[in-house]
N, C-alpha and C positions, 0 to 999 in steps of 0.2 A: 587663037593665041596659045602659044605651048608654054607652059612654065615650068621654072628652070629648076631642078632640087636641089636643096641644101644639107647643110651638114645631117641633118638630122634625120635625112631621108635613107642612111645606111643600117640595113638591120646586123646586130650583131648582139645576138642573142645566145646564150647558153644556158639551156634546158638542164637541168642537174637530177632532175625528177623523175618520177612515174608516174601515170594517170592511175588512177585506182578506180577499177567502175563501181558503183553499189545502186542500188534501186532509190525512186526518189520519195521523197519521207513527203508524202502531206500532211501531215498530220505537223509535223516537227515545222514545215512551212507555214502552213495557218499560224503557228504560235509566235516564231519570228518573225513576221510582218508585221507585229504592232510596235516591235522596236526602232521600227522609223517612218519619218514624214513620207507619207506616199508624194511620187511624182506631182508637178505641177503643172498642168497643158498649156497649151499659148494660149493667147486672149482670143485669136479667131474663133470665132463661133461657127463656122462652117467645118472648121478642121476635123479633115479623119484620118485616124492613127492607122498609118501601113507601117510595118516596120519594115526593114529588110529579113529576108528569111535566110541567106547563105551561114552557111556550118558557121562554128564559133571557133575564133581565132586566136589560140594561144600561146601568148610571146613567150612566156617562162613558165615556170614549175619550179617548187621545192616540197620538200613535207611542210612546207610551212605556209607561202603563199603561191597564187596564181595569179599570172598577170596575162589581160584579152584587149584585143587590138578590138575595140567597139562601133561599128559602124554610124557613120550619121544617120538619125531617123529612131533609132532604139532607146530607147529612156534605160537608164541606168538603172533605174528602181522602179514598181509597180504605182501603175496611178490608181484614183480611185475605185474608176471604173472597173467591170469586169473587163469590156473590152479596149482599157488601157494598162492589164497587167502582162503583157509580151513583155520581157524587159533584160536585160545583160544579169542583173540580177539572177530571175529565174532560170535563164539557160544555164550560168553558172552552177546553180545550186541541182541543177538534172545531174551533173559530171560529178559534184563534191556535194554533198547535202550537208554535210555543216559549213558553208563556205558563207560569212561574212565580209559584205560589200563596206571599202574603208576609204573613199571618198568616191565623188560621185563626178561625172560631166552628165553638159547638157542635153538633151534630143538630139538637138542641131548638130553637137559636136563628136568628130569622130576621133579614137585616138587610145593613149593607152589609160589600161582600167585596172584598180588591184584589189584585190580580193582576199581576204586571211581564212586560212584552212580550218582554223578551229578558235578556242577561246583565246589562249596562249598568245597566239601571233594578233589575233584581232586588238588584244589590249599592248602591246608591241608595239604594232602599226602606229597606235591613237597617239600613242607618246610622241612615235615619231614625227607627227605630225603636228602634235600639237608644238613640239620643241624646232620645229619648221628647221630640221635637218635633212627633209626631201627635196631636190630641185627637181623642177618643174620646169618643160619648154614647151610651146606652142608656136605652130607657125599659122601664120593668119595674112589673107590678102586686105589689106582696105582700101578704102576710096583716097583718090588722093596722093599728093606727095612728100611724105612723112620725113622730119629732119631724121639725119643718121641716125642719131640715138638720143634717147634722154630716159626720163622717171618721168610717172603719175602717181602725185600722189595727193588723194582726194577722197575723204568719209562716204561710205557708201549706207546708205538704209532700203528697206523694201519700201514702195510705194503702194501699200496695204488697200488702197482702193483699184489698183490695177493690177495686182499679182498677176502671173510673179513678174512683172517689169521691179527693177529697183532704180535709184538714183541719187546722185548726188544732194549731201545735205551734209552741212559746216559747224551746225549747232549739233545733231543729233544721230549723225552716222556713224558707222565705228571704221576706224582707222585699215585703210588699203594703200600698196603700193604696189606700181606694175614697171618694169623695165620695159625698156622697145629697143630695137636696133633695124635700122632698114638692112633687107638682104637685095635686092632688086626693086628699080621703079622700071613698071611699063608704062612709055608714057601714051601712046597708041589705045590705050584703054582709062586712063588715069587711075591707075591702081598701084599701091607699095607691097611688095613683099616684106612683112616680119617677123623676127622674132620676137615671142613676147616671154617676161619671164615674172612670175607673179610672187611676188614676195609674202604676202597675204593667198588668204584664200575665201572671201567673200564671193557671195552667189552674182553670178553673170558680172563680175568684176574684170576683166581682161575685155566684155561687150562694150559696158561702159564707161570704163576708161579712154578706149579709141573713141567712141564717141565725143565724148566730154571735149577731147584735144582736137575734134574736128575732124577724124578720121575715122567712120564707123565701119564694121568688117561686112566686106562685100555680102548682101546675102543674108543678113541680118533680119528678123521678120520685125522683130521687137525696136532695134536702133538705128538700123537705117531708111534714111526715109524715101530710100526706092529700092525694097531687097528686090524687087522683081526683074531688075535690070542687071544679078548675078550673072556671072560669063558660066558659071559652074553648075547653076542652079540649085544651088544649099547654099547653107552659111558658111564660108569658108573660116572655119576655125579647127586645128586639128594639134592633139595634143601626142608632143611627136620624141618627147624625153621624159624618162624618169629614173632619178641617180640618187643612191642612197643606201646606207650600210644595213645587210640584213640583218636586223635586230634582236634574231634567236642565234641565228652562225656568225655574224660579224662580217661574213663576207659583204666586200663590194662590190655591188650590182650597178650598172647600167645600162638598163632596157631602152632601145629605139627601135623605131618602125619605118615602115614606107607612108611618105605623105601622099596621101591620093587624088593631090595636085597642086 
């Protein structure tokens, strides 16, 4: 099956920057890792972490931030282990060594990634984020035949005995919403092409949300309960926009990529 691109699959990117090279600080790396939760691995007990190796792909540049097209399979941040710290994170910080990772995706998920250059834009970013003036697109295949459009919106919590799976909960979750919009149904495979657009930003929240409505995204290890029967072989979920005023220069940015199916 071929599948068809959508709007979001036009890159039209403008680089305004220069890469700056410098040597990588370990020392300054050791002391920054404790400032956040390392990675969390799937629940497979067999899993072994291959990341992909190809160069590091980057959508934008300013003096301020960097933003990388991250491949499915690559964790965003360093896991525990020694041999689960490969990560977008660290190859970032080889290029920039003060470079600040300002939200994260999943393993699974490929798409775009940003990163703040220094202290300045890192606490920049955080506002902007927390003042949820960033929009966000994903495109994602599911199972299923998904009405045009609608909202989810439905408390999510982690499920602290299965980490990191999370799930819905009415009494004790904190408050998520997700937009959908069908782009294409195959029905030859029973799969919906979507847009999804996340209002919030809760972990694995756009997984299970389509799950929740009956539509888990193809590929799924965690929500679907036959990932193994992907047409793609991953999870197809890929984060394919990010539009928002740069917070040092005011310019307006919006970064998109190629979806990689």
């Amino acid at each position: 099956m071929k599948y068809k691109k959508s709007e979001c699959f036009n890159t039209q990117i403008q680089n305004n920057g220069t890469t700056k090279s410098s040597e990588y600080d370990q020392d300054y790396l050791k002391s920054d890792l404790k400032y956040f939760e390392p990675a969390l691995m799937p629940l497979n007990t067999h899993f072994v972490y291959a990341p992909p190796q190809q160069a590091l792909v980057i959508l934008y540049e300013d003096d301020d931030l960097v933003i990388i097209d991250k491949p499915a399979g690559l964790l965003s941040v360093p896991g525990r282990l020694p041999e689960h710290h490969d990560s977008a994170y660290l190859r970032v910080v080889e290029q920039f060594p003060l470079a600040k990772i300002t939200h994260r995706l999943d393993m699974a998920t490929s798409g775009i990634l940003m990163f703040a250059k220094h202290r300045d834009a890192e606490v920049a970013v955080s506002k902007m984020f927390q003042a949820r003036t960033v929009k966000k697109n994903y495109i994602a295949l599911v199972q299923g035949k998904l009405e045009k459009q609608g909202q989810v919106d439905v408390p999510l919590i982690t499920d602290w005995e299965n980490r990191p799976r999370q799930m819905v909960h009415y009494e004790l979750g904190k408050s998520a919403q997700t937009l959908y919009e069908r782009v294409e149904y195959y029905e030859n495979q029973d799969i919906s092409r979507v847009l999804l657009t996340p209002i919030t930003g809760r972990s694995h929240q756009l997984r299970v949300h389509m799950m929740h409505i009956g539509h888990p995204i193809t590929g799924d290890e965690i929500y679907h309960p036959e990932p193994i029967k992907s047409p793609l072989g991953r999870m197809a979920l890929h984060a394919c926009l990010l539009e928002f005023k740069q917070p040092l220069s005011g310019i307006d940015l919006k970064i998109q990529g190629s979806v990689p199916f």
